[in-house]
N, C-alpha and C positions, 0 to 999 in steps of 0.2 A: 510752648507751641510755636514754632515757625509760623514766619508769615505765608501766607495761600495766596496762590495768582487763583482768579476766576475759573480758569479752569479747575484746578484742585478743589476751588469751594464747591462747584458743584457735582464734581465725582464725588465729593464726600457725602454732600445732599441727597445722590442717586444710590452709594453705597448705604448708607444708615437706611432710608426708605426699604432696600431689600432687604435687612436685616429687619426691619420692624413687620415686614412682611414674612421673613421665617418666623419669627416668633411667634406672629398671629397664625402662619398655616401649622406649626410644629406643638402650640400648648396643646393641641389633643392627644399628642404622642405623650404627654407627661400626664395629664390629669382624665384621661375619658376613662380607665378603669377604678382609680378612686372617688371617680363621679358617681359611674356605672353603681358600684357595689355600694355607695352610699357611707363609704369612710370620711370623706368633708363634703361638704356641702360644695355646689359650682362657684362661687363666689369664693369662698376661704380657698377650695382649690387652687383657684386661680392666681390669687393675691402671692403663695406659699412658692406656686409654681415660679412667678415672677420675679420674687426676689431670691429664689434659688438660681435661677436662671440667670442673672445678673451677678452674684456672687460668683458660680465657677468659672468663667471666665481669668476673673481677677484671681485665682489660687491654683490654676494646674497650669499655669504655660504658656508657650505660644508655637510651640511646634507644630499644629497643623495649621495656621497662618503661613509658617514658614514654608511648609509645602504648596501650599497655593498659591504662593503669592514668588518664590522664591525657584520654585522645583518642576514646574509644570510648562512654562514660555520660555522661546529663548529672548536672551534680553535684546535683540535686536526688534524683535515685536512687543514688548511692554511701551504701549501708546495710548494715550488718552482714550482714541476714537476704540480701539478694542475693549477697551476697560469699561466705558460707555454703553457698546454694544452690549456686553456679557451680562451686567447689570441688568441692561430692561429687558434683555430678553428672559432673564430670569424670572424679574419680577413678572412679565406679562404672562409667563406659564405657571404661576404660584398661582398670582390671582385666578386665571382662568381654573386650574383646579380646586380653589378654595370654593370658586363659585356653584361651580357641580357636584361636589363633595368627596370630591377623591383624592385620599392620604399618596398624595405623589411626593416625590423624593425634593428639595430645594437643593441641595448638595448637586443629584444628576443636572439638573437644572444650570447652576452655576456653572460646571465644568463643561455640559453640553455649549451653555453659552460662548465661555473661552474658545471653545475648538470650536466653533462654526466663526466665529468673529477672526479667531486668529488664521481659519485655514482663507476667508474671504481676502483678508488683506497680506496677508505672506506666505502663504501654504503651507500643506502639513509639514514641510518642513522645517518649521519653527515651533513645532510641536516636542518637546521635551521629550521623549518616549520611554527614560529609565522614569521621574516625574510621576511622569502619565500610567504607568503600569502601578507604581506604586497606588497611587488615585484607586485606579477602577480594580486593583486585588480589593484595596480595602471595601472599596461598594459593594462587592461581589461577595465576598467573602463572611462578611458582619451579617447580614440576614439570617446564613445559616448557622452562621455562631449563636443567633437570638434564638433561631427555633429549637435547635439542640437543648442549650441553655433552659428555655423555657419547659423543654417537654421531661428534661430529666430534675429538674427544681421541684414540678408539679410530682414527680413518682417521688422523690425523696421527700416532700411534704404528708404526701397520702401513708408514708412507711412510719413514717416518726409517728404522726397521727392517728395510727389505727385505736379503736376503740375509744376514743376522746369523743365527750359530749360533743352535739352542737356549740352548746358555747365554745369551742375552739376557734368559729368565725369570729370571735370577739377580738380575739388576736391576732388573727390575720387581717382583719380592719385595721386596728392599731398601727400592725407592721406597716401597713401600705401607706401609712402620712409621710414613715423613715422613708420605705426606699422610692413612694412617690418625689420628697427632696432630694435625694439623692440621685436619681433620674433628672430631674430637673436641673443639678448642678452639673451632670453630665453633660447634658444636651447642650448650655449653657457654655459650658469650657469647649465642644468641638464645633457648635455651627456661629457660636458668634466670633471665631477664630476665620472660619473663611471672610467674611467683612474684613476682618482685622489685615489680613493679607491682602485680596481687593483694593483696599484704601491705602495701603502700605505703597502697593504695587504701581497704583496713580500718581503717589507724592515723588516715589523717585522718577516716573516717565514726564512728571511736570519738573522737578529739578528742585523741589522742597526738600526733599530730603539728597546725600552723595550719594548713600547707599543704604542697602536692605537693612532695616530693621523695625521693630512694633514699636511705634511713640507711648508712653502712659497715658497721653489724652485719647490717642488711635484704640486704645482697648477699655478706655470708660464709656465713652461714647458706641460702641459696639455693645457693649454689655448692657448699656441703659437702652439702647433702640430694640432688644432684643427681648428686654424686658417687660418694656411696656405693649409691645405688639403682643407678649402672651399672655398679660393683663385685660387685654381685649378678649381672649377667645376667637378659636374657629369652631361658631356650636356644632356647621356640619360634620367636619368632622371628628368632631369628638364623640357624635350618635353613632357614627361609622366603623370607630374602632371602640365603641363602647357597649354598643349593641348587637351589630349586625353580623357579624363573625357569631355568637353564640351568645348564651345567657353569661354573666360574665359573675362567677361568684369571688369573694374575698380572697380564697386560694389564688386562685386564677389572676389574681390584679396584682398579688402577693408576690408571686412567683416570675409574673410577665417582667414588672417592674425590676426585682431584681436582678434577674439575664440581663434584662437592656441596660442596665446601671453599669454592670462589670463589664460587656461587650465597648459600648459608646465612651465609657471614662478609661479602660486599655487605651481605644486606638487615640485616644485623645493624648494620653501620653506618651505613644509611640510616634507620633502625628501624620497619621492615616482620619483622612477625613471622610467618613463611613455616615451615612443616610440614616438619621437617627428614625423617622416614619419607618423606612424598611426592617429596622431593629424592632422596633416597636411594633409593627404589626408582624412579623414572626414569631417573635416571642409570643402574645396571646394566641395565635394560632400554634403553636407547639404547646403552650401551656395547656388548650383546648383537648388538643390529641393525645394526651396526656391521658383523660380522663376515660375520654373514649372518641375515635377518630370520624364517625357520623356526626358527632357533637359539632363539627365546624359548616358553617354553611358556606360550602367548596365554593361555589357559583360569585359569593363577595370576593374571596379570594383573588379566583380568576381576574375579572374585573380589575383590582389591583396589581396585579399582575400586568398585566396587559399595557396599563396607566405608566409605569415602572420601564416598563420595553420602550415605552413613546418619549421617556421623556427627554433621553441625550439628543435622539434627532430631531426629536418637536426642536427641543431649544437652540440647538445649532443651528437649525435654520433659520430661526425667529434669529438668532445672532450673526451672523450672517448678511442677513437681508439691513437688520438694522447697522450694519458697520457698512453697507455699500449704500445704503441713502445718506450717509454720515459724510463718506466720501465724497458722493453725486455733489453735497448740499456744500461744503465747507472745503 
């Protein structure tokens, strides 16, 4: 580990803080339907989800780091005050959603922060735009991967399954501890990679590092803050995406999990860094419609919907504003 001028100590500080804050807003996207159906308890959930969550990291990569941190600015704006900016604006619109209970995106979050901090202090033209497309395909794109995913998993479950007792939910319980871990190590390997780039990104604008690449301390320390934040829990919403879309049976948590596992661990090794919440609640909502399409309470949906639309310009602005008091101030 190089030595840190003060400034890098505390981008790091500001960096790991919003990764312990994904964790905390992102554990309902891995454990609210193995809660929901009652395949572990919230505690062992929790516990299971956390050290998965800290393992993928450490084992698929760091390709979507690289695109973050690497593919998206031009390096004449990689500077402290932006990196700063992008941070809390992140975190201050995580928190504010964790507070209300709406499964919003941390990813749009992050990236809106970037582009409002960066178009504040050097315009959109320091904006990456091959980067940048790359970025929002994948955002764009992985939601419908999940509900597709989810809604044809849930018909080829009901097909294999026909005529099978009830005890068939025995096994779809069972299943959901795998691909609940498995989700977990997902999630794990693509959102604690945005940090990893983030912190990456600070060291070379402070002069710790020549050039781009992921330290081994820059991605323990990422994987542990991301861990332990989803050790915590976000109970809101994990009631959110555990209940309130529809009853949520062992199928249903079985099938969700799985979509979102194969979706979120691709782009991860593609390194497209894709909104594991929008993964996540698509797939239960496709797994839902699946069954039968009144099954979903549309009106939640919406709602998230809506939360999803707000959240690059909520956070650009909130980025923005905090890189021009940054500048006023220092």
């Amino acid at each position: 580990m190089p030595s840190l001028s003060i400034e890098a100590v505390l981008l790091v500080i500001i960096a790991l803080t919003f990764d312990f804050f994904n964790g905390l807003h992102d554990s309902s996207n891995v454990v609210a339907t193995v809660i929901s159906t009652r395949a572990l308890s919230p505690r062992r959930a929790l516990w299971m989800a956390a050290i998965a969550n800290g393992v993928g990291p450490l084992v698929f990569g760091v390709a979507v780091a690289t695109t973050i941190g690497h593919e998206v600015v031009a390096e004449r704006a990689v500077t402290i005050p932006v990196v700063y900016a992008a941070l809390l604006a992140a975190i201050i619109w995580n928190v504010f959603t964790l507070k209300v209970g709406i499964p919003s995106s941390t990813s749009h979050a992050l990236i809106g922060g970037i582009m409002g901090a960066v178009w504040a202090g050097y315009g959109f033209g320091a904006i990456e735009l091959a980067g940048l497309t790359k970025v929002l395909a994948a955002l764009f794109f992985s939601p419908i991967l999940g509900m597709l995913a989810g809604y044809w998993i849930v018909r080829l479950s009901f097909f294999l399954a026909r005529g099978a007792t009830p005890h068939v939910n025995t096994w779809f319980q069972r299943g959901q501890i795998v691909t609940a871990a498995t989700l977990a190590m997902s999630h794990g390997s693509n959102d604690a990679q945005k940090t990893m780039g983030i912190i990456t990104l600070g060291l070379v604008a402070t002069g710790s590092l020549s050039h781009f690449y992921v330290p081994t301390w820059v991605i323990l320390a990422s994987a542990g803050a991301i861990a332990f934040g989803t050790l915590l829990g976000g109970w809101s919403l994990i009631h959110t995406l555990g209940a309130k879309f529809y009853r949520v049976r062992p199928i249903h948590g079985f099938s969700a999990q799985t979509a979102s596992s194969a979706v979120i661990l691709g782009a991860a090794l593609l390194g497209g860094p894709v909104s594991t919440t929008h993964v996540v609640s698509s797939a239960i909502v496709g797994a839902g419609s699946a069954e039968r399409v009144q099954k979903v309470r549309w009106g939640v949906v919406n709602n998230i919907v809506v939360s999803w639309l707000l959240t690059i310009p909520a956070s650009g602005a909130i980025g923005a504003l905090i890189y021009a008091l940054i500048h006023w101030m220092f």
